[in-house]
Every structure is written in C-alpha cells, then in structure tokens.
C-alpha positions as CSV (number, residue, x, y, z in Angstrom):
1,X,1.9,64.3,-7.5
2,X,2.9,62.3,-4.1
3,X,4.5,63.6,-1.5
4,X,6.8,60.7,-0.1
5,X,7.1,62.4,3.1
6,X,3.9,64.7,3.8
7,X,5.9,68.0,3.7
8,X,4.6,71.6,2.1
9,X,3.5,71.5,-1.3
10,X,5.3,74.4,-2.7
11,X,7.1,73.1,-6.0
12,X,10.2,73.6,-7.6
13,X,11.2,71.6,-10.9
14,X,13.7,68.4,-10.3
15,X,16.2,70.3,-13.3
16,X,19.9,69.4,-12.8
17,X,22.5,70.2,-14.8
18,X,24.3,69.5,-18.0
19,X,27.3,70.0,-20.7
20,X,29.1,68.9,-23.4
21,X,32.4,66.9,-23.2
22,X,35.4,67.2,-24.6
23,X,36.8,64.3,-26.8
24,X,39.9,63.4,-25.9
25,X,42.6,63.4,-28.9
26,X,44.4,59.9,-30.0
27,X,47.0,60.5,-28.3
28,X,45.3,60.5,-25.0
29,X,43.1,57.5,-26.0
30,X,46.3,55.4,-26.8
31,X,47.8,56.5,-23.5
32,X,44.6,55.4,-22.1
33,X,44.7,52.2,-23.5
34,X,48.8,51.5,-22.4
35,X,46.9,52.3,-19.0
36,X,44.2,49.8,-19.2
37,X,47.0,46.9,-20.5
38,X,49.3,48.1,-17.5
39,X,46.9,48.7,-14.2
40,X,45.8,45.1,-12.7
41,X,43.3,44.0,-10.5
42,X,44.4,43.7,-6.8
43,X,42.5,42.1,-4.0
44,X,41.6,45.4,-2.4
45,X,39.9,46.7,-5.7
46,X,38.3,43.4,-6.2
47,X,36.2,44.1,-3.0
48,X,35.7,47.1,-3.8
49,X,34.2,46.4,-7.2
50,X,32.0,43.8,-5.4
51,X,31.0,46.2,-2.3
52,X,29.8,49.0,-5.0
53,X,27.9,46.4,-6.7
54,X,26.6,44.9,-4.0
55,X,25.4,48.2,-2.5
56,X,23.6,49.6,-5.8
57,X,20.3,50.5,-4.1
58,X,21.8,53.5,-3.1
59,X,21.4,54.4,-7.2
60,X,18.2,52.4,-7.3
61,X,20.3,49.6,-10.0
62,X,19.2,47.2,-7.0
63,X,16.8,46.1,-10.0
64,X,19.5,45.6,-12.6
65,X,21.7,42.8,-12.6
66,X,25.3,43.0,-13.5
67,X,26.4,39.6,-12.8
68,X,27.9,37.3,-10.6
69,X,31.5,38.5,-8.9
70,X,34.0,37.7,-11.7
71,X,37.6,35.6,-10.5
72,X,39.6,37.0,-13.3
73,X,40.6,40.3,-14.5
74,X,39.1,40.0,-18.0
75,X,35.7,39.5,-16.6
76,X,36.1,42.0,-13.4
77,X,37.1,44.7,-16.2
78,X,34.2,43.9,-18.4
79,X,31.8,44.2,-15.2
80,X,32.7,47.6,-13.6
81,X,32.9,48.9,-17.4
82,X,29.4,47.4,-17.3
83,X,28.6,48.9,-13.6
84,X,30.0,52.5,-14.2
85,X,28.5,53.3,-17.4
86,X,25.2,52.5,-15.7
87,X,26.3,55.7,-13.4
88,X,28.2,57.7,-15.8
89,X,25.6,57.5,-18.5
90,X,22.5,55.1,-17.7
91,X,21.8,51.5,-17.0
92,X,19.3,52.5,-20.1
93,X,19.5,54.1,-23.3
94,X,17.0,56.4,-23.9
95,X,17.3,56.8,-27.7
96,X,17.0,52.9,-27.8
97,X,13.4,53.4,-25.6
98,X,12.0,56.7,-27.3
99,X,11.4,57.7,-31.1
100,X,13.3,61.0,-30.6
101,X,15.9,61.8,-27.8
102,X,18.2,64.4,-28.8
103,X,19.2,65.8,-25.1
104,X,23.0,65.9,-25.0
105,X,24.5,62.6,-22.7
106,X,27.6,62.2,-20.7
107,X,30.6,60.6,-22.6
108,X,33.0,60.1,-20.4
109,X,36.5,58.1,-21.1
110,X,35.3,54.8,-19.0
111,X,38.3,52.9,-20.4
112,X,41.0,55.4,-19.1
113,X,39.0,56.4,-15.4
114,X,39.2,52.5,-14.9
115,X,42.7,52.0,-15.8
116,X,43.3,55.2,-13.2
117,X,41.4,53.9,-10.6
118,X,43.4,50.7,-10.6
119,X,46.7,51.6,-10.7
120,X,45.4,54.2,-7.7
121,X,43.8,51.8,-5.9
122,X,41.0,53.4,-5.3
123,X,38.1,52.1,-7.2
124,X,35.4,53.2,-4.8
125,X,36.1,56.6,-5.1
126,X,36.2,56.8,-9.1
127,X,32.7,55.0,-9.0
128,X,31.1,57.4,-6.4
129,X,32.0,60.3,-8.4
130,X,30.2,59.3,-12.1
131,X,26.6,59.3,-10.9
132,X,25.2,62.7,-10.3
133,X,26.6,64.5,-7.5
134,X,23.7,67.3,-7.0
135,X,21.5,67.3,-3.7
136,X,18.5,66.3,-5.5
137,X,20.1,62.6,-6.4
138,X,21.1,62.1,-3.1
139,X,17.5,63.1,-1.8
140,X,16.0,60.7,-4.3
141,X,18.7,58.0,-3.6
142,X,17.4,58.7,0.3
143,X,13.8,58.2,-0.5
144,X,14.1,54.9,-2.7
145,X,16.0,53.2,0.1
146,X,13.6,53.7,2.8
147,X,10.4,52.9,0.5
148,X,12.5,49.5,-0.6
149,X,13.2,48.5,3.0
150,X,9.9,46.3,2.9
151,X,9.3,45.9,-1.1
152,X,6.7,42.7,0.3
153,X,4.1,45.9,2.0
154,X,2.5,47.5,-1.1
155,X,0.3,49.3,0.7
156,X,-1.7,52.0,-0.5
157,X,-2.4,55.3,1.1
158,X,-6.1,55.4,0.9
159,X,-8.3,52.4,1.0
160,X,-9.9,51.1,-2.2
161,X,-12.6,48.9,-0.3
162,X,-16.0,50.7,1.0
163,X,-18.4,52.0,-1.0
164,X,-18.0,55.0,-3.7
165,X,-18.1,58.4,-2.1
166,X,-20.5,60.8,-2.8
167,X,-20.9,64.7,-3.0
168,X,-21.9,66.0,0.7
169,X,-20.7,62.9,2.5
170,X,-18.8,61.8,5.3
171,X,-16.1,59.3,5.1
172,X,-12.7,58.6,7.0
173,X,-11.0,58.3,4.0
174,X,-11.5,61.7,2.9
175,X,-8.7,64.1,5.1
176,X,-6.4,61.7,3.1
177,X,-7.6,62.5,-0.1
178,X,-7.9,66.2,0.2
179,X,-4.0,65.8,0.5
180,X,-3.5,64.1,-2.7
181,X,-5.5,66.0,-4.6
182,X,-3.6,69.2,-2.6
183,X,-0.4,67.6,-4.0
184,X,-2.3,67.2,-7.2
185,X,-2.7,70.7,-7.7
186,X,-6.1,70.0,-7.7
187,X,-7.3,71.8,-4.5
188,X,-6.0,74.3,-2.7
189,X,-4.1,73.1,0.7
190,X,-6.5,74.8,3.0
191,X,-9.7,74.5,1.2
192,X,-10.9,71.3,3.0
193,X,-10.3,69.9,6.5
194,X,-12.3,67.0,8.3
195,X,-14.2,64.0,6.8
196,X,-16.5,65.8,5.1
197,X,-17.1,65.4,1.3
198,X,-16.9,69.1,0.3
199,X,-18.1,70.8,-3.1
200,X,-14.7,72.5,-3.1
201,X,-13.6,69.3,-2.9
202,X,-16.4,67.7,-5.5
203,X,-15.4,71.0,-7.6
204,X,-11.3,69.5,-7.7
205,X,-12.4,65.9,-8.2
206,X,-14.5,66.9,-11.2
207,X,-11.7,68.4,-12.6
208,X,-9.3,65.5,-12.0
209,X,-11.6,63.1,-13.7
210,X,-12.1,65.5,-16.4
211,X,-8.3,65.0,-17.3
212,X,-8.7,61.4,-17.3
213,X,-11.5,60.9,-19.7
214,X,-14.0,59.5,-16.6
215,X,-17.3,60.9,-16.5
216,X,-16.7,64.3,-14.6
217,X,-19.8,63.1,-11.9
218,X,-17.7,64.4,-8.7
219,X,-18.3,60.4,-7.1
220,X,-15.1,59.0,-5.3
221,X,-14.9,55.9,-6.8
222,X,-12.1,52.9,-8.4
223,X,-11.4,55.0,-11.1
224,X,-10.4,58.1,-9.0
225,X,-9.0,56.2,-6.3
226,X,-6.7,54.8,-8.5
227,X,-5.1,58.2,-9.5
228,X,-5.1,59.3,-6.0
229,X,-3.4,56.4,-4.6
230,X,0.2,55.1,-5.1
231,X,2.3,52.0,-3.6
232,X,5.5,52.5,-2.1
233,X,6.3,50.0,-4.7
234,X,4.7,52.6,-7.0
235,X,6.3,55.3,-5.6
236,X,9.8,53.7,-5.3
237,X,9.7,52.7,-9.2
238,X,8.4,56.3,-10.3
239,X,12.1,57.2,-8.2
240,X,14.1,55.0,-9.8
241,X,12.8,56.3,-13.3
242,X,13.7,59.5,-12.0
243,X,17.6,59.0,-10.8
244,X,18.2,57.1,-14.4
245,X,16.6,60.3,-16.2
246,X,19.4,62.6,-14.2
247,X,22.1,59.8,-15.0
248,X,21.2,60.7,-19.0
249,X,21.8,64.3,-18.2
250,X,25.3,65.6,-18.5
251,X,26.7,66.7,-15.4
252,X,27.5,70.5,-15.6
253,X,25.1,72.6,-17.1
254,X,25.6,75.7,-19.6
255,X,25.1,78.7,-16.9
256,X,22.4,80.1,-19.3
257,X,20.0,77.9,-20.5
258,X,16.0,76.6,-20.8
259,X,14.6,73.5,-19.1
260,X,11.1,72.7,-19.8
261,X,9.9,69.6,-17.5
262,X,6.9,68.4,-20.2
263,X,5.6,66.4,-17.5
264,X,4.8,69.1,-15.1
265,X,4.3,71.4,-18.2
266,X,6.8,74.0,-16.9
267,X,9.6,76.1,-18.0
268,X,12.5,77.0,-16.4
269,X,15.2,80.3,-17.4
270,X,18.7,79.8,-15.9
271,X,20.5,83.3,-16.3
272,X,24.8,82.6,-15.0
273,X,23.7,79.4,-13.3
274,X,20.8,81.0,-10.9
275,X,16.9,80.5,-11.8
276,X,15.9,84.0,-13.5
277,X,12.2,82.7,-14.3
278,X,9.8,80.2,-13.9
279,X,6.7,79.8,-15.9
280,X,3.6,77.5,-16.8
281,X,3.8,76.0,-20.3
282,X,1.5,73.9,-22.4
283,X,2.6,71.2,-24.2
284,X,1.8,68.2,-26.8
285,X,-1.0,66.2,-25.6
286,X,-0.7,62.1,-25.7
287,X,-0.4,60.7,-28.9
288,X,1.3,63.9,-30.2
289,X,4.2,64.7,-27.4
290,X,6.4,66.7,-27.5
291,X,9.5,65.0,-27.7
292,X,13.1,65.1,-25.5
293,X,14.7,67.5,-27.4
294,X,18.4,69.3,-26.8
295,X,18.0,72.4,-29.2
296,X,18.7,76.3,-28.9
297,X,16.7,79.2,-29.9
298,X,18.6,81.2,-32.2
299,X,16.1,84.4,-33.0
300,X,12.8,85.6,-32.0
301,X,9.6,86.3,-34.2
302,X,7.9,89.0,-33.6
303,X,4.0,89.1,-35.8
304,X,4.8,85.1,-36.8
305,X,3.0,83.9,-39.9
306,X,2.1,80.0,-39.6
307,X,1.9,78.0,-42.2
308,X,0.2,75.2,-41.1
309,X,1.5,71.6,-41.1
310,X,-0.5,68.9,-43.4
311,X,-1.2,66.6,-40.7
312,X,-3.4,69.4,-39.0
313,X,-4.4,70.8,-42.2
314,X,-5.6,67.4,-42.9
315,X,-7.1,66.2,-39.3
316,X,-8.4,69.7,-37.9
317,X,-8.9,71.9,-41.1
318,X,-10.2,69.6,-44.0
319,X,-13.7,70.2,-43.1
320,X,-13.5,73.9,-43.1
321,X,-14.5,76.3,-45.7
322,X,-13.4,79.4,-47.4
323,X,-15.6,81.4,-44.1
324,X,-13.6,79.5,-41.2
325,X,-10.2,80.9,-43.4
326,X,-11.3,83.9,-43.3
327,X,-12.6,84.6,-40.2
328,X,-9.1,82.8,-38.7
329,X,-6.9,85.2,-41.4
330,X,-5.6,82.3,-42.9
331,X,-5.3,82.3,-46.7
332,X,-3.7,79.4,-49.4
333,X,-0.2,79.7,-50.5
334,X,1.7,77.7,-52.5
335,X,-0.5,74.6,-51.4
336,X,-0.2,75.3,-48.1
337,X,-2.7,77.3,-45.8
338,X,-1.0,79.9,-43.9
339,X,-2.1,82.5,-41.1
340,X,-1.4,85.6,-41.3
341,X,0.0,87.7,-38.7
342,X,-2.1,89.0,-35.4
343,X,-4.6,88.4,-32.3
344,X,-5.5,85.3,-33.8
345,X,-2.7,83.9,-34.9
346,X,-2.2,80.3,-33.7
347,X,1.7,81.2,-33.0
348,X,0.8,84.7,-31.1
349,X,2.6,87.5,-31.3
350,X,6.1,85.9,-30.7
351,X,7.8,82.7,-31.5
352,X,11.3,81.6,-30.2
353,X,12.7,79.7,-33.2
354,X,15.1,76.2,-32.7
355,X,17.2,74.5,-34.7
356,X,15.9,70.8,-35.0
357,X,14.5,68.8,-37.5
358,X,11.2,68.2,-35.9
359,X,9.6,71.6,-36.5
360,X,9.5,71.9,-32.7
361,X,10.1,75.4,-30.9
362,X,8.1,77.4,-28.2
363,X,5.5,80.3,-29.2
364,X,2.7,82.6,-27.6
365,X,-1.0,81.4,-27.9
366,X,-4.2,83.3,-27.6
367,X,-5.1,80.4,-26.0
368,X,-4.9,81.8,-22.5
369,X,-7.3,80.0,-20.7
370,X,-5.3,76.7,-21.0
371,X,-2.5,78.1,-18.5
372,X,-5.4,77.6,-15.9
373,X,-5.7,73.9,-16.8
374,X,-3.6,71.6,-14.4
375,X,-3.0,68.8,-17.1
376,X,-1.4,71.0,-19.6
377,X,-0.5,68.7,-21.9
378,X,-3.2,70.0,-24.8
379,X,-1.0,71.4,-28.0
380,X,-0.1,69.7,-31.1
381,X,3.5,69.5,-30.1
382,X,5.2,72.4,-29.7
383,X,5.6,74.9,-26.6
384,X,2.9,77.4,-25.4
385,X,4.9,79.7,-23.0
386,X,2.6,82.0,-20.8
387,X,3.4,85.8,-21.0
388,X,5.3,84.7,-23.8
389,X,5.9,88.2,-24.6
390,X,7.4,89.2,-21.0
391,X,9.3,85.8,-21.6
392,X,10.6,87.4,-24.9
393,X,11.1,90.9,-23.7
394,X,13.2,89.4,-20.7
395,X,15.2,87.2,-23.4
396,X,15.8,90.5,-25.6
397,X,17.0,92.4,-23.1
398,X,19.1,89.7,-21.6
399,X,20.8,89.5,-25.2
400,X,21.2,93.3,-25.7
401,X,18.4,93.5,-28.7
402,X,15.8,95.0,-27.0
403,X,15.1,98.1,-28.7
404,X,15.6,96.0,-31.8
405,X,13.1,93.6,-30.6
406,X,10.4,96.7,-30.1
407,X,11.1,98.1,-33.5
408,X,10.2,94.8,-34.8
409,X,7.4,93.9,-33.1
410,X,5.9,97.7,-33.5
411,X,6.3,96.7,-37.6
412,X,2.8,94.8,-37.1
413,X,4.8,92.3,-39.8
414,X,6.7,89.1,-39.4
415,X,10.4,90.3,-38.3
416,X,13.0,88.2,-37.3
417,X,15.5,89.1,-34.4
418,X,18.8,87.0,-34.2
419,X,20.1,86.8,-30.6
420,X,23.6,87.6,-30.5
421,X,23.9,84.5,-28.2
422,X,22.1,80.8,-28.8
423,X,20.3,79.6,-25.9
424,X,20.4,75.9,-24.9
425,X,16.9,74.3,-24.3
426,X,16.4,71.0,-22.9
427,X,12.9,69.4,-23.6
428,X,13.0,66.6,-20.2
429,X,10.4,64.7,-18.9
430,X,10.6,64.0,-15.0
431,X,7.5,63.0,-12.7
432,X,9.3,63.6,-9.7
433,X,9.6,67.2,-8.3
434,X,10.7,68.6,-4.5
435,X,8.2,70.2,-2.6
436,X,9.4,73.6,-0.8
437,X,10.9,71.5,2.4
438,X,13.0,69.4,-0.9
439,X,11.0,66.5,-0.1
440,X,10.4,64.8,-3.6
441,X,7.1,64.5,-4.8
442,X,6.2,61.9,-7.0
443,X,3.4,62.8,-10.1
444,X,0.9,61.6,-12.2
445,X,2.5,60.3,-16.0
446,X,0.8,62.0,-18.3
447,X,2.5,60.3,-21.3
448,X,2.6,57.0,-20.0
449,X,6.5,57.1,-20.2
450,X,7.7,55.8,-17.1
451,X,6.9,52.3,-17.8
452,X,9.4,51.7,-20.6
453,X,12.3,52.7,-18.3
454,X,10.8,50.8,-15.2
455,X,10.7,48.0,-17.0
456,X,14.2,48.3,-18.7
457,X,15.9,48.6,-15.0
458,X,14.0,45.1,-13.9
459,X,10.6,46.5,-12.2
460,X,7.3,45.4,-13.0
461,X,5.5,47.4,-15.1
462,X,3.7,50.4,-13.1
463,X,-0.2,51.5,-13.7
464,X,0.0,54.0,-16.4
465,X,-2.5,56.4,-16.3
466,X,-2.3,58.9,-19.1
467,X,-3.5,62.0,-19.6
468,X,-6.5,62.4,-22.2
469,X,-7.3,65.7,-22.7
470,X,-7.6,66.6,-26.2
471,X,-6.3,69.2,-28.7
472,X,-8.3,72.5,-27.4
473,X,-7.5,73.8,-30.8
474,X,-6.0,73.4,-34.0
475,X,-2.7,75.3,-32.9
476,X,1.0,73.6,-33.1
C-alpha cells in the first residue's frame, strides 16, 4: 500500500455500494424516445456539455478522449451519451477486459435522463449526479487532481541510486522505507525509527521479498526498491483504476450483503446497511484468481465432503498413492476422488454454498497459518474465510437457523442448512483502501490487473508486480 498523504495506517476496505435497477416498461421507453425527438440543444447546454467535458479530471477521464466540441445537435447528443455513460456505467467495460465479471452494473435510461436534462436546462446537474456520489469518490477524485497537477515530476519517494542496503546498516533512505513497508503491512508502525537498518526491519523485508519470488536475503536492493516505491504518476493511475472500478458498481447497495476486496484479501459483512464484521480471507493465487463474481450464498454446509476438481486431481494429486488418500480421508467415487468429512478436510467444517457456474463459494480451511501471511492470495480459487465457523454461526443466527445450524453440525455428517434469506456477495478487486484519517492508500497488484484498465482509460501501462506465492496446498 501507499499512503498518498502520510496519514495513520489503520485500514478500512474502499466497498461502496450497489443494486439492481428497474427496467423501465415500453411505454416509458417510447415516452422517453418522444422526449429525446422533442428536447433540443440550446446554447446554455451546449456549454455546459463542453465545461463537464472539459473539466473530466475531476473523474480522472482526463485520459479518455471524447472528442472535439460537436456544432450540431446530432453529434452533441451522440457525445454526452458517450460522456455520461462513462459516469453512469464506465468509460470501460469490464466483461470486455476480464474472462469472468459477473458483478451486477448500473443500467440506467441515458436516452430519457438526456432528453430531461435538455428540455430542463440543466445539463450539469443530470451529469454530476451519475458518477458515484459516496465520500470515498470524492476523496479519490481529490487525490488524482493534486498528484496530476505536475504529471512532467515522476518522482519517486525513495531514491533508487546508492548502493544496495544491507542488514545492520545505516542509510538516509531508510526512515522512508520503514513507512512503506508500515503501509505494507509488513512492519509494525513503531517497530523502527532512525536510519538504522534494523533486523525487525530485515525480518519484514524478508518477508516482502518472499511474496515476490526474490531471494528472501533481507538486502535493500532494485528489486525491493521497486515494490516500495511508487510515482505520483504511479500513484495517480492506480486512482483512476480505482474511481472506474466504483463507476462499474451500482449505486445503492442491498442493506445486507458480502464484499470481499480479493486484492486486500478481505471480507466484509454489511448487516441493514452498517458493517457487522470484518475479516481476513485467502484467496486464489495468480494464475488461478478468483474471479469478480456477483453471487449469493443460499445454505450453509456443515461436515462438507469435497470432491475434488480434475484439474487438482490431475496437477496436485496424480502422484499420490493409495497411503496419501488415506491418510488425507479421501476415497474414489464414481471416478472422482472425494474427502470425506472432518479436521482434515480441505473445505473445513463449514462451507457457504453460491450459485454460479464457476464452482466458486467461500469455505473454512485447516489451513490456519495462511491468515498470518500478508499476501493472501494462496488458494486454488475459492474463499478461505477465517473463523469461518464464528463467520457461519453469526450468519445462522442472523437468519433465524441457529439451532438448526448446531443440530447439523453436531451430526458429524454433511448437512445442509438453507437460509431463509439469500445473501448478496460481491467478489471486487480494488488496490486502493482509506487509511483511519480516510486518506486513500494505494496497494501493491497482486494480480497484475490494474494495467488492463489503465491502459483502456489512455495511461501508460504501470509496473505490474504480481504476487507469486504459490498454492500452500492442494485445497480449492
């Protein structure tokens, strides 16, 4: 992470909201249309088409071009159709840039707001109000004009000249790496002051390097420097990515629902529109991410068999003999290999089913110690949800099957518990978080899937440095 203004490092998850709109009937839509034919372009809403265009830094488009000013009414129609669905919706389209993106999207009736706006006069005021209105946009929108006030100054925060920087020495540069790798999550925020080379701080930097497939030798060199320092060029990109992921977002969100930011590798419970819980999650490593879902859990699994999928039967278990499937309970069936219930089983002791066709849904794991692990991107795909069985207890009781949900899980067998009530989840991926002053942060890429949509809104493409941490195991 980077803090764009050095604030406290205290995070909470850049989640805004979302919903599903209505389709309007025909008879709307061929109102709509009578609207369009009748409402004409004045001189005021000219200007005001060319003012909002002109002034699109404030939604980071400043990238994006949209044209010259149009002199008729055909063309200025077809360029603020052009200019507000890059608010209302995206200047991108994100199943266009990505295999799988199934997160609900605006869809609002451009057509008929335009044809409003016109005969209203008012054209300013029906653009302001498609972006996101939330105080997190406007934050962002206030950070990416101030780092694009000098786009010519790349400079970076820490110097890349001088030699490499070894365990126990002293170096000016070092009070302004402790920071990153504070904001990092790497090292705690008091654990190193001065220009000392700390092993606390040797300790973090192995770690750090770990996740990036260097050798793990705890020297400050190129390689580490160039995860520890961004651009404002960088950092104003990375916050343009961000606003244009909100703009994909629907605007008002279902009061109860799940976020889970894969990027940061957290989960987020709204209960009635208010954050009930907040918890670490591991997700699907490069190469097998998890993708940007929209799909609900509908029951809960208490004992879940697994039956596991060919591609990891074939990568991860061909090798293994009759001793390995035993030891693991895991037994043929049908031509598949599946695990039975218990301690071992890959799934846990509880799995939150979805409905999508990607076999994707979040589980328990006795994989504990990978919560501990900053880069948490080490599954096979799916969700690993800490104290997934508080997480499930807290979802039962929320839905009024608790003491179902404890008669199933005392079974000891594979039970399934419907909730009475599907809950929304949202799979996102956002680099930028606010720090506890709502300062936004901006964070490592562990995908590598900022680029795509920095390009696609007219920046050059960005330094993506993935995560590489490898599978820890031959879970989902």
């Amino acid at each position: 992470m980077r803090s764009i203004f050095t604030k406290s490092l205290a995070l909470g998850l850049l989640l805004p909201a979302c919903s599903v709109q209505v389709v309007p009937d025909q008879s709307a839509a061929s109102n709509a249309a009578a609207s369009a034919e009748a409402a004409k372009w004045s001189d005021r809403t000219a200007a005001q088409l060319r003012n909002a265009i002109d002034a699109r830094a404030t939604h980071s488009l400043d990238q994006v071009d949209f044209g010259a000013a149009a002199n008729d009414d055909a063309g200025r129609t077809a360029q603020a159709l052009r200019f507000a669905g890059a608010l209302a919706r995206g200047a991108t389209d994100p199943s266009k840039l990505y295999e799988v993106y199934s997160v609900p999207r605006p869809a609002p009736d451009l057509k008929a707001g335009l044809a409003a706006a016109l005969a209203a006069g008012d054209l300013t005021g029906w653009l302001d109000g498609l972006a996101p209105q939330d105080a997190n946009y406007k934050k962002l929108s206030d950070a990416y004009r101030a780092l694009r006030r000098d786009p010519q100054a790349p400079v970076a925060a820490i110097a890349s000249t001088g030699e490499a920087i070894e365990p126990g020495a002293a170096d000016p540069r070092l009070p302004a790496i402790a920071r990153e790798l504070a904001v990092l999550d790497y090292l705690a925020p008091d654990a190193a002051s001065g220009d000392r080379y700390t092993p606390a701080m040797v300790a973090a930097v192995r770690r750090m390097q770990a996740d990036y497939a260097m050798k793990p030798d705890g020297i400050i060199g190129g390689e580490a420097l160039a995860i520890l320092n961004m651009s404002d060029v960088d950092r104003s990109r990375a916050i343009a990515v961000a606003m244009e992921r909100l703009r994909w977002l629907e605007r008002t969100p279902p009061a109860t629902r799940i976020d889970v930011n894969l990027a940061a590798a957290r989960l987020t419970y709204w209960r009635d529109g208010k954050i009930a819980d907040s918890r670490k999650v591991v997700v699907g490593e490069p190469d097998t991410e998890t993708p940007q879902l929209g799909s609900p859990i509908f029951r809960l699994v208490a004992n879940p068999t697994w039956t596991v999928p060919r591609s990891i039967q074939k990568k991860d278990l061909a090798s293994k003999g009759a001793g390995y499937l035993k030891a693991n309970n895991m037994v043929w069936k049908n031509g598949w290999i599946v695990q039975q219930p218990g301690p071992k089983n890959s799934l846990g002791l509880v799995k939150f089913d979805m409905q999508n066709e990607h076999a994707i849904y979040l589980h328990d794991t006795p994989a504990k110690a990978l919560f501990a692990e900053v880069q948490r991107q080490r599954s096979h795909g799916c969700v690993r949800v800490e104290d997934a069985l508080g997480f499930a207890d807290m979802l039962a009781r929320d839905g009024g099957v608790y003491e179902q949900w404890q008669q199933a899980r005392a079974t000891g067998k594979e039970t399934f518990v419907k909730l009475p009530r599907q809950i929304p989840v949202r799979m996102l991926y956002q680099t930028v978080l606010f720090d506890d002053a709502g300062e936004p942060i901006v964070r490592n890429d562990p995908y590598g899937w900022d680029d795509r949509v920095g390009t696609a809104l007219g920046f050059k493409a960005g330094k993506a440095l993935r995560v590489e941490s490898g599978a820890a195991d031959v879970g989902p």
